[in-house]
N, C-alpha and C positions, 0 to 999 in steps of 0.2 A: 599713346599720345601724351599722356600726362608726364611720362620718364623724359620726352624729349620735349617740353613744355620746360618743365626742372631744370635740364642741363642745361638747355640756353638761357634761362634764368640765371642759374649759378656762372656761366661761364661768363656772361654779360655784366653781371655783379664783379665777378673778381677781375677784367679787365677795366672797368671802370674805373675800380682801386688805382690799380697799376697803369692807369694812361698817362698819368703825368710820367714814368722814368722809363715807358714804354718805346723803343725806338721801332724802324720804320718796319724790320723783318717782324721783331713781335706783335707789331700791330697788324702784319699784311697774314702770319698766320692764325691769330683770333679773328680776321673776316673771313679766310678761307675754312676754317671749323664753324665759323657763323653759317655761311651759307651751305655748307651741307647739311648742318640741324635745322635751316631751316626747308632744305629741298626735303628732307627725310621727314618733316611735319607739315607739308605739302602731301606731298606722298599719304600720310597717315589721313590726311582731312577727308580725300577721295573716299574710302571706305567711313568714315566717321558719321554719326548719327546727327542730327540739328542739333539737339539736346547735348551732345559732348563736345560740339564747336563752340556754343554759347559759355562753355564751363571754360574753357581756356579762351575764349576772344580778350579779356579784360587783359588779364596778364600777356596775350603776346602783345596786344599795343601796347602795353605798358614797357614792353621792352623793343619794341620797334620808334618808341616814341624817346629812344634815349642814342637814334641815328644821327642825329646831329651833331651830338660831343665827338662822338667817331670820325664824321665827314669832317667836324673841321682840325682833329689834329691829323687827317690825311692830308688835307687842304695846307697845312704849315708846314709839313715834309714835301709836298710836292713845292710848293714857293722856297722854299729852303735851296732845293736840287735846281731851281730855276737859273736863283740867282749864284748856284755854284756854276752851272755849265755857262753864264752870262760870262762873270768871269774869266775860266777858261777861257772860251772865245774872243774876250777882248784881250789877253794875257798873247793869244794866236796871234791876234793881229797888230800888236806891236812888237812881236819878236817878228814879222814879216818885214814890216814898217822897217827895222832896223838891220837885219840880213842884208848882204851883199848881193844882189841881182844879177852879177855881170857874168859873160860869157866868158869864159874861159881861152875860147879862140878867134877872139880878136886882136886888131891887127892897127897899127899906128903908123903912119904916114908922116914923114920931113919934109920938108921943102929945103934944098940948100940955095944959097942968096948966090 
């Protein structure tokens, strides 16, 4: 329990470093290595004694309590992607706006005087 207490220490430390030039795959895979250290110390707590949950409690809040930096540069790539596909969208809908609508096989009527 303590080797996977460590890792997610160290792994949670050195993405902190790197969040600022972290883009969105690097950051989508340090939560994907996050949550299996911490399904894997999940896992480990079941068999674990009172007394060795107490010895690690301090430290995993300590690093559950640093969820927030993470949510919110997840939160600035999702509003990022928002207002790219906004764009698009509105990019659609004035190349709609300005395309030719017309049918191809219609048909024009004279009148002669």
């Amino acid at each position: 329990m303590g080797e996977l207490v460590a890792e997610l220490e160290k792994r949670t430390q050195q993405a902190l470093a790197e969040l600022t030039t972290m883009d969105i795959d690097q950051l989508s895979e340090y939560m994907e290595q996050r949550g299996l250290l911490m399904q894997a110390l999940i896992n480990a707590t079941e068999n674990a004694s009172d007394g060795d949950k107490e010895k690690f409690k301090d430290r995993i809040e300590s690093i559950v309590s640093l969820d927030p930096i993470f949510l919110q540069k997840l939160t600035k790539f999702r509003d990022q992607a928002r207002s790219q596909l906004t764009k698009i969208d509105n990019g659609k809908t004035q190349k709609n706006a300005y395309d030719n609508q017309y049918d191809g096989d219609s048909y024009f009527f004279d009148k002669k005087k």
